[in-house]
N, C-alpha and C positions, 0 to 999 in steps of 0.2 A: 066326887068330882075333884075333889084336893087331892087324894092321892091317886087321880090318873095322872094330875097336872104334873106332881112330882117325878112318878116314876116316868112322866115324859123327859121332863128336865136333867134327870140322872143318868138316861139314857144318849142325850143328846151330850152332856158332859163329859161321858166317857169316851164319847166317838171323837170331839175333839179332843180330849186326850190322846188318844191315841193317832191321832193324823198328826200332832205337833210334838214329834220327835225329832231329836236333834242328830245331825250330822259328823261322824270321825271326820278329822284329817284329809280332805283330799288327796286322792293320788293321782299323780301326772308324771307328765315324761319328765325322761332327762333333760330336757332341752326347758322347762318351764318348773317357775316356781312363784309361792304366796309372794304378796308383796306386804314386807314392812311388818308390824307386830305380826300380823296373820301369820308370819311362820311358825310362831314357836305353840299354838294352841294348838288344842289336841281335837275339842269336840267345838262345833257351833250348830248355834239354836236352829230352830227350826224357820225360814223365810230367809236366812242371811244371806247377801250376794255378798261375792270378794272379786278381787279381783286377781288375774293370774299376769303373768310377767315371765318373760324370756327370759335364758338365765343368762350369766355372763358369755359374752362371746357370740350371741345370737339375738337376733332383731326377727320385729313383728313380720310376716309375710300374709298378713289378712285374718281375718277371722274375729267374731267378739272375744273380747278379755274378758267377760263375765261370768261367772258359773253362781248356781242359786241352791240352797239348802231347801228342800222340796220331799217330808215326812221320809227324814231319814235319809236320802240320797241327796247327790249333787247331779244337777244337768249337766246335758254333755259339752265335753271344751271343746271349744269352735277353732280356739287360738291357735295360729302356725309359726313356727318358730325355723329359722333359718341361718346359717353361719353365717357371719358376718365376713365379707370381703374388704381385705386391706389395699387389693390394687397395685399397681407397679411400681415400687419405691421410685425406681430413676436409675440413669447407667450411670458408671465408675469411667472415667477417666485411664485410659492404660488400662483395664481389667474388665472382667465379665459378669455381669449380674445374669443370677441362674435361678426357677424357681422349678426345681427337680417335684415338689409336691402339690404345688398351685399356690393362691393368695388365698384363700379363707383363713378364718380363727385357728389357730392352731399348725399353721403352717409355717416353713420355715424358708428362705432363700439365703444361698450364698455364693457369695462374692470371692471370686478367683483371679491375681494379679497375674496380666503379663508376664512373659518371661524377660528377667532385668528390673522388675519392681517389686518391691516388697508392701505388704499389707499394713494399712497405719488404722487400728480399728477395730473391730470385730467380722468375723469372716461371715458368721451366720449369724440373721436374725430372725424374731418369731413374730407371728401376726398374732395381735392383744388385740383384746376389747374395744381398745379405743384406737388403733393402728399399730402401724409396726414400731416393735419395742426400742428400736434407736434408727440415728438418722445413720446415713452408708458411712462403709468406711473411705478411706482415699490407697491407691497405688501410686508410692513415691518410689522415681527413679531410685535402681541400686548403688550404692557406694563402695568403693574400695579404700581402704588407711595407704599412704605413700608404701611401694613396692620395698623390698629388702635391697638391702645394699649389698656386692658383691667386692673380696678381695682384689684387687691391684686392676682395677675397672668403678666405671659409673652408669648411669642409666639418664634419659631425657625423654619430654619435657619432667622437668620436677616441678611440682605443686606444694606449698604449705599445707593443704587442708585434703580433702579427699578427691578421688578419682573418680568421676561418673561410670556405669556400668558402660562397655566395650569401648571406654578411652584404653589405650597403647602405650608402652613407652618400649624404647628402645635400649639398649645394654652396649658398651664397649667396650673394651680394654685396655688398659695401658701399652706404651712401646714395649716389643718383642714378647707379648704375651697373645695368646689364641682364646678365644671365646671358642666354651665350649659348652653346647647348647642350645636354644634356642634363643635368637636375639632379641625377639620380641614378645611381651607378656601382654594378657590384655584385664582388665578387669571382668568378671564373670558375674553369672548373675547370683553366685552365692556369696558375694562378695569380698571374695580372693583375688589375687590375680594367679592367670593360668597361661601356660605352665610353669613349673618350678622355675625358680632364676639361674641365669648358666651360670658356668665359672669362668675366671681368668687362671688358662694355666700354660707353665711355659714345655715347648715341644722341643724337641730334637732328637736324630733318628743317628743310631751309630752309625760311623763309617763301613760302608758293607765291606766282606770279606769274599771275596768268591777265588778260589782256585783255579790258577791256571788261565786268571783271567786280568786286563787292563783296563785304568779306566779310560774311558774315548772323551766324557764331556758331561758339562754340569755342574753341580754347585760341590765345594768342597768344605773338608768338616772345618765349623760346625752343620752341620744340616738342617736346619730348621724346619719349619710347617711348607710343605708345597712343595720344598724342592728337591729336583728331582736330579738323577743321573745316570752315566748311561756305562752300558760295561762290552769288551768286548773280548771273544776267548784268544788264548794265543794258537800260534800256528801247530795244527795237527792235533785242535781239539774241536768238537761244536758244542754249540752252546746248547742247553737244554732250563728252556722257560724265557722271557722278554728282558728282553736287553736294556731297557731305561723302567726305571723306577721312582717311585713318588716317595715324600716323606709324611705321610697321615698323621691325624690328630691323637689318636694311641701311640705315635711314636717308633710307628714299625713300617717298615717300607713294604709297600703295596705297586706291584703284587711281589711275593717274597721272593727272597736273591736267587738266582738262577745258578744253574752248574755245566760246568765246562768236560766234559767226558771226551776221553780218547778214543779219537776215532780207530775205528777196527779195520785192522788189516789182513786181508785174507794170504794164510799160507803159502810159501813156495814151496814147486811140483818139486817130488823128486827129480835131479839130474837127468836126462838121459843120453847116451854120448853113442850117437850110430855113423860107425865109417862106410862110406860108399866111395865107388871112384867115376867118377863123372866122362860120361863122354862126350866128346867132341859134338857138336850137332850145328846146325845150319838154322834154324828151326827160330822163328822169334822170340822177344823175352818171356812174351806171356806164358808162350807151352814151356818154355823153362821152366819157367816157376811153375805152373801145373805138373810136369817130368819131377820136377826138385820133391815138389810135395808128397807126390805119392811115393819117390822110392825113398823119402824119407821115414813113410808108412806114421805120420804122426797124427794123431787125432787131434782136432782144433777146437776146443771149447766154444761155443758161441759167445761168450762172456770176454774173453779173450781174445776175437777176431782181429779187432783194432792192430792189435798191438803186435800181435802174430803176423801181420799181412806187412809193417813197417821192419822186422824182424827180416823178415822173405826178401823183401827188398834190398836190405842191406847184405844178406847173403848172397845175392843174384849179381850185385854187384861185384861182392868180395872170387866170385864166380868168372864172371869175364875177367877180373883182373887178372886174375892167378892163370889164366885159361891163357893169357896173351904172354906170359913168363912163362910158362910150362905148358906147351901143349899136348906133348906125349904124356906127362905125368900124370898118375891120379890127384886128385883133388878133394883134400879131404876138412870136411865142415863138422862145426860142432852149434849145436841146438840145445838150448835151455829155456823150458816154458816154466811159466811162472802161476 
């Protein structure tokens, strides 16, 4: 009877033996981890509950946080773990808040100044654990340092201190000098001003020379910026290009001097010298001069009609004259076309 009782007892000690084995290390996700010494242990006993915990950047979404040591395993983890949302920081003044990746852990937004303001801050920030890792930046209006000064010229308004983004100022010159350039510069939004500063420079345009030619009116040397004069050819030449001209900021007159060319003359005909003898007729002027012309046998250029037909005339006359002196005589004309 004693040693049933025994080898009952050594029986029953071995089974709990073996049913209270103890637990490795929990594995769990990424998102969850031991809390507090429980991390750094490697094995726990057999019954041990722990407890689990989200890791940084992640918060509870339901489930128990308990898991229990249970001959050799651990029960299953219930716990849901979720990224933790940091929410809309808030808008920038002058500039853009942007969340190209979203709000959760790990995410980032940035901030983009208008154009004409520059960033006082940090452009991008990250969403932490405990929200976002700084408060926003600010977009302050751009500045410009006072504009450059130009030779034998000034600029207004003038400021001591700096120039807000797209204030102006304007440029002058001194008497008898030309701005050349743009008179007005403005501050930009990189903080220059734009465009380059003009110059103060003095103009004057030589006295033109054209051939052959007078001047009619305008300004005489020295010639200054603007002004202008006018030319005109002399007799038995034309002018070739405009007759008044300006004096430009290069200094060269616009548009350039013109030229005065000899006008062309066209050739005289050879001579020809035909004797006839004219006779008497009754017949009026006109068939005259039609009789004249043909036994004069002369061909009449169309280009030449004009001239030829006052030519006829004065011959028709020279014709009755001599005709009223000498009526028996011949009558003898000479003809030269030209």
């Amino acid at each position: 009877m004693c040693v049933t009782s025994f080898l009952l007892l050594s029986s029953l000690g071995l089974a709990i033996t073996a049913r209270a084995q103890d637990c490795p290390k929990p594995v769990l996700g990424p998102t969850m981890s031991l809390k507090d010494a429980d991390i750094v242990k490697e094995t726990f006993s057999d019954g041990t509950s722990l407890n689990v915990v989200c890791t940084v950047g992640y918060q509870s979404a339901g489930g128990s946080a308990t898991i229990t040591c249970s001959s050799g395993n651990w029960s299953r983890v219930l716990l849901k773990c979720e990224r933790k949302n940091c929410g809309p920081l808030g808008d920038v003044s002058n500039g853009i808040v942007d969340y190209p990746e979203g709000t959760q852990f790990g995410d980032k937004l940035v901030v983009q100044c208008n154009s004409g303001y520059r960033l006082v801050g940090k452009s991008q920030i990250i969403c932490e654990d405990k929200g976002w890792g700084s408060r926003l930046p600010t977009c302050e209006v751009m500045t410009c340092d006072p504009p450059p000064t130009i030779a034998n010229g000034d600029f207004s308004p003038k400021k001591e201190e700096s120039y807000d983004y797209r204030e102006a100022v304007q440029y002058s010159c001194e008497k008898n000098y030309v701005l050349n350039g743009s008179k007005s510069v403005t501050c930009s939004e990189d903080g220059t001003f734009q465009p380059n500063p003009p110059s103060c420079i003095m103009v004057e345009c030589e006295d033109p020379v054209i051939e052959h030619a007078d001047w009619i009116e305008g300004s005489r040397k020295p010639h200054k910026y603007l002004s202008t004069v006018t030319y005109k050819c002399r007799p038995g030449y034309v002018m070739i290009g405009a007759r008044t001209m300006t004096c430009e900021i290069n200094g060269k007159w616009s548009p350039e001097l013109p030229q005065c060319k000899l006008i062309a003359t066209t050739p005289k005909a050879t001579t020809t010298t035909t004797t006839t003898t004219a006779v008497p007729s009754t017949k009026n002027p006109k068939d005259s001069t039609n009789n004249l012309s043909t036994t004069l046998g002369i061909a009449i250029p169309a280009l030449r009609e004009a001239i030829l037909s006052m030519r006829l005339q004065n011959m028709e006359r020279e014709y009755h004259s001599r005709k009223h002196r000498s009526p028996a005589g011949p009558i003898l004309l000479d003809v030269k076309i030209i």
